[in-house]
N, C-alpha and C positions, 0 to 999 in steps of 0.2 A: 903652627903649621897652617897649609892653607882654609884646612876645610874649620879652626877656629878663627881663621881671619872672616871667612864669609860667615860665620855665625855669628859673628859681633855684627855686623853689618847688618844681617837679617834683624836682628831684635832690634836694631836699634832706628831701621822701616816698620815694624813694628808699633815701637813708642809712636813712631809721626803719625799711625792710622789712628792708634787711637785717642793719641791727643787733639787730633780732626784739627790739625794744623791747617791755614788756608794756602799757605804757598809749596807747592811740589816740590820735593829733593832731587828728582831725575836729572837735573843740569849736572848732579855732584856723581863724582863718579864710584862711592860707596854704596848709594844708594842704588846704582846702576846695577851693580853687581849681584845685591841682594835681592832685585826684582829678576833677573833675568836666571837668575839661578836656584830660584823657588818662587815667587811671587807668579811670574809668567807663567811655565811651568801649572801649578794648582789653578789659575784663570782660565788657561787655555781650554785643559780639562771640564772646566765648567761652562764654558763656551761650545763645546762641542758636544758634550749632553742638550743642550737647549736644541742646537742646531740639528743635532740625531732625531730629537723628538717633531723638531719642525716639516724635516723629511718625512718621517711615518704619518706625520699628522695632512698632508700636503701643501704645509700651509706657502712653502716659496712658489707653490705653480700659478702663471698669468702674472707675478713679478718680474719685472726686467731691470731694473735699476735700484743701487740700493745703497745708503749711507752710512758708516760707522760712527759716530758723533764721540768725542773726547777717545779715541782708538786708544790711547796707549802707546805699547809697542804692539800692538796688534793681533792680540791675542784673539778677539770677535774676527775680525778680520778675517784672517788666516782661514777659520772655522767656516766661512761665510761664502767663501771661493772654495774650498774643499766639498761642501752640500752642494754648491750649484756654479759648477766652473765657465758655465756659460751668459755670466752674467752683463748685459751691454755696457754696463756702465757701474762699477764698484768701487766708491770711492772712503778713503779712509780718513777724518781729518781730528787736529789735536791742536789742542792751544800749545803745547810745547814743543820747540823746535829741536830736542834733543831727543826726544820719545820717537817723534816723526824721521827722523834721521838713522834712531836705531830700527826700527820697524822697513825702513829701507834697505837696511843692509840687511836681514831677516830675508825677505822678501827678493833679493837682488839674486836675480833680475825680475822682477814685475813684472807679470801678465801684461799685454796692451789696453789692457780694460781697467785695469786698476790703477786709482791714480792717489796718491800720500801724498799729502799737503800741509802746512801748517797753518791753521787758519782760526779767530777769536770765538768767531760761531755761526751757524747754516745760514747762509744767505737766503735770506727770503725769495728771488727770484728762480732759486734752482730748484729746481723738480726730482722728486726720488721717489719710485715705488712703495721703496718700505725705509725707514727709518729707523736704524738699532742703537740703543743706548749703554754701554755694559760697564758697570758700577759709575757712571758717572753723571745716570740724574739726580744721587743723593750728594752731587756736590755741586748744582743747579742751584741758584739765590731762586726765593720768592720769587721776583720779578723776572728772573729768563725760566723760571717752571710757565708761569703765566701768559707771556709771549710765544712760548713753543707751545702751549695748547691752542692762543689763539690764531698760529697759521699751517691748522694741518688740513687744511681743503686738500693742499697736492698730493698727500699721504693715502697710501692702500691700507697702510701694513707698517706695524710696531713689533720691534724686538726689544724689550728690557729685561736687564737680565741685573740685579741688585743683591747683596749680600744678603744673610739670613737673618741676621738680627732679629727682634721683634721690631726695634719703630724703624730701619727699613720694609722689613717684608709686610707691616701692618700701613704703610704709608702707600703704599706698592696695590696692595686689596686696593685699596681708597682710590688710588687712582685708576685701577680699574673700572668701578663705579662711574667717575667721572667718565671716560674713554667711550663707554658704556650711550651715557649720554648724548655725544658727539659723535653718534653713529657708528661707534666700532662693536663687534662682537667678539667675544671672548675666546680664542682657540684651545688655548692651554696654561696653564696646567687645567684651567675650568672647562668641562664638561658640559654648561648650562649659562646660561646667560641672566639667571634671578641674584638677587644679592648675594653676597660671600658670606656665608653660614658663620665663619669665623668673626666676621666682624659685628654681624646683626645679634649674635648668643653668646658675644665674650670678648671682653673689655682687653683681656693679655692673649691669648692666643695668636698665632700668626702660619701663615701659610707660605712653606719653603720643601725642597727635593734634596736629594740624598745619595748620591753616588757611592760605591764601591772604586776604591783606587788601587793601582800594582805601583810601587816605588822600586824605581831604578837604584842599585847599591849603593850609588854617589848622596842620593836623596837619602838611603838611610841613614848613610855613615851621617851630615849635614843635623838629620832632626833626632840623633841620637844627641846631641850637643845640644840640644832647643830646650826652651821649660814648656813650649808650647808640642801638642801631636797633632797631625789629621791623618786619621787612621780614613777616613771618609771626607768627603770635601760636599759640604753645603752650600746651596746657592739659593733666592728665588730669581722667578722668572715671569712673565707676561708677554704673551702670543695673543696681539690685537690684526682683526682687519676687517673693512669696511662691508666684506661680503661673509654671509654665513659658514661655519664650519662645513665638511661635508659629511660628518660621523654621526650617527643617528643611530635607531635602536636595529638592533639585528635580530633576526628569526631565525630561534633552531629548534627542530622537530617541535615546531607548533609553538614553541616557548619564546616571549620576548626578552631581551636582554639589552640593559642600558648601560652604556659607555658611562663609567665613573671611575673617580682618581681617587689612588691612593696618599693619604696625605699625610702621615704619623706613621710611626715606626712602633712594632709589635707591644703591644703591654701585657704583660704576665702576671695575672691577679692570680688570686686562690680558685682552683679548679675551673677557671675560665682562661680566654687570651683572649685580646680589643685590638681593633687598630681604627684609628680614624680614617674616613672615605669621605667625599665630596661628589655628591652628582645633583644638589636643588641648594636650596637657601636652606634644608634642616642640616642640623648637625648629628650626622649620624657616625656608627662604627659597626665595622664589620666583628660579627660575634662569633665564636665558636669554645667546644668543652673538649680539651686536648685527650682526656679520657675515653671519648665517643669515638676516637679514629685511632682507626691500627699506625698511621704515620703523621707524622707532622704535613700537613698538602696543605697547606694553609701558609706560605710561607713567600706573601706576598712581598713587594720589594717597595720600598718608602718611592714615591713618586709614579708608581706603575698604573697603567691607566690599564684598566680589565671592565672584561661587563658584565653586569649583574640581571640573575633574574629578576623580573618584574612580580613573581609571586613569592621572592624568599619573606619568610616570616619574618613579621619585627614586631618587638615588642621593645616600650619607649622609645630612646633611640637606637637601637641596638637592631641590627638587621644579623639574624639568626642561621645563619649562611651553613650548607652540607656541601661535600660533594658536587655536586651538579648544580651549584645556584652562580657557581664564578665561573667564566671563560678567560684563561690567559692567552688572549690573542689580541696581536698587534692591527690595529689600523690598516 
């Protein structure tokens, strides 16, 4: 039937990811199928968490222009003109003329602002506020990573958005660093602008966010058939720009509290629970003793940026958190 005709299909887009074949299937029209009917679909999703978080964070305001680099079918895109529909100039470009073609019919009719083109790679003479890249600087040669770092003078503002992997999302850290260097500062997911605690205290760890997803019937019927689940869809991400964040510590009743991100998902030991947090270069985790509290209120969300008192007790790394030492408030 049909939904195990696209499930052949799907795994077998699948195999080409991770055999990191170097030439696209999109031309073929199987592969077409299995992208646009799950692939796109789980991207999109992941594109619009980034961009949600972009919004709370402020980080699109004083942007006016902005670039999709290897778009796809347009999954960034889309996400891109839904945050900020007034944007002067939004252009979407892709080495394949079959992706670009689908992402128009998507699209169709297109904004006047937005412009889908087929094109090998950014012209050096054109100008963009911000630059977004969404799974496609890990398939960037040595020599065009190198050339795109050295002409971002016309650059505000970076959007990368890379799968989770560990040597994605640890190569992702790293070029943060670099970025870092080149005058950008860090918006998100980092909280702070000193080295990545993950990469300075630990050789395998890596730094990636965690959505909650709702699947549409069609979607279950499709991954009931799969060997593969995402019960949750992972991504990382990088929010660079040339001007400082505006999120800083906030005062309440006399108490300071510092913007820090949650960055690991709850761990359950014997008469404790941990969860890793990011707000300096230490490697810390938010601690608490499930016994001490009439309810689970601790039940932070993998990626959730909250603020921390500045007097909660820590002992090693373990920040010893009650009651009143977290605030779940947004930006």
């Amino acid at each position: 039937d049909a939904i195990s005709r696209i499930k052949e299909t799907i795994i077998r887009l699948s195999d080409h990811f991770i055999g990191q074949k170097a030439k696209s299937p999109l031309s073929e029209r199987w592969a077409q199928i299995a992208y646009l009917s799950y692939y796109f679909p789980m991207n999109f999703l992941r594109a619009q968490a980034v961009c949600q978080e972009a919004v709370r964070l402020g980080f699109f305001e004083g942007l006016h222009t902005a670039v999709d680099i290897g778009s796809g079918m347009g999954s960034l895109t889309l996400n891109l003109l839904d945050a900020k529909p007034e944007w002067k100039k939004l252009q979407s470009i892709d080495v394949s003329k079959d992706a670009v073609d689908i992402q128009r019919q998507l699209m169709s009719p297109a904004p006047p602002n937005v412009k889908i083109i087929k094109q090998d790679q950014l012209l050096k003479e054109e100008k963009f506020d911000l630059a977004c890249l969404s799974y496609s600087w890990n398939e960037f040669s040595e020599v065009e990573k190198t050339d795109f770092l050295n002409h971002l003078e016309n650059l505000q503002a970076l959007m990368i958005i890379e799968p989770s992997t560990q040597l994605h999302a640890r190569n992702l850290m790293s070029l943060r660093a670099e970025l870092i260097k080149r005058g950008f500062y860090a918006w998100g997911p980092c909280t702070h602008q000193a080295q990545c605690p993950l990469l300075i205290h630990s050789k395998t760890d890596w730094c990636h966010d965690r959505i909650a997803i709702e699947k549409t019937q069609w979607q279950k019927a499709i991954e009931k058939q799969l060997p593969f689940k995402n019960e949750t869809l992972t991504f990382s991400y990088l929010l660079m720009r040339r001007t400082k964040p505006n999120f800083d510590l906030k005062e309440v009743e006399g108490m300071k509290y510092q913007p820090t991100r949650v960055i690991g998902d709850e761990l359950i030991e014997k008469g404790k629970n941990r969860q890793a947090v990011c707000r300096s270069d230490e490697r810390e985790f938010f601690a608490w003793f499930p016994q001490r509290v009439k309810h689970n209120i601790f039940n932070y969300i993998h990626g959730e940026l909250v603020f921390l008192n500045n007097a909660t007790q820590k002992k090693s790394n373990e920040l010893r958190i009650n009651e009143k030492d977290v605030i779940k408030q947004k930006i």
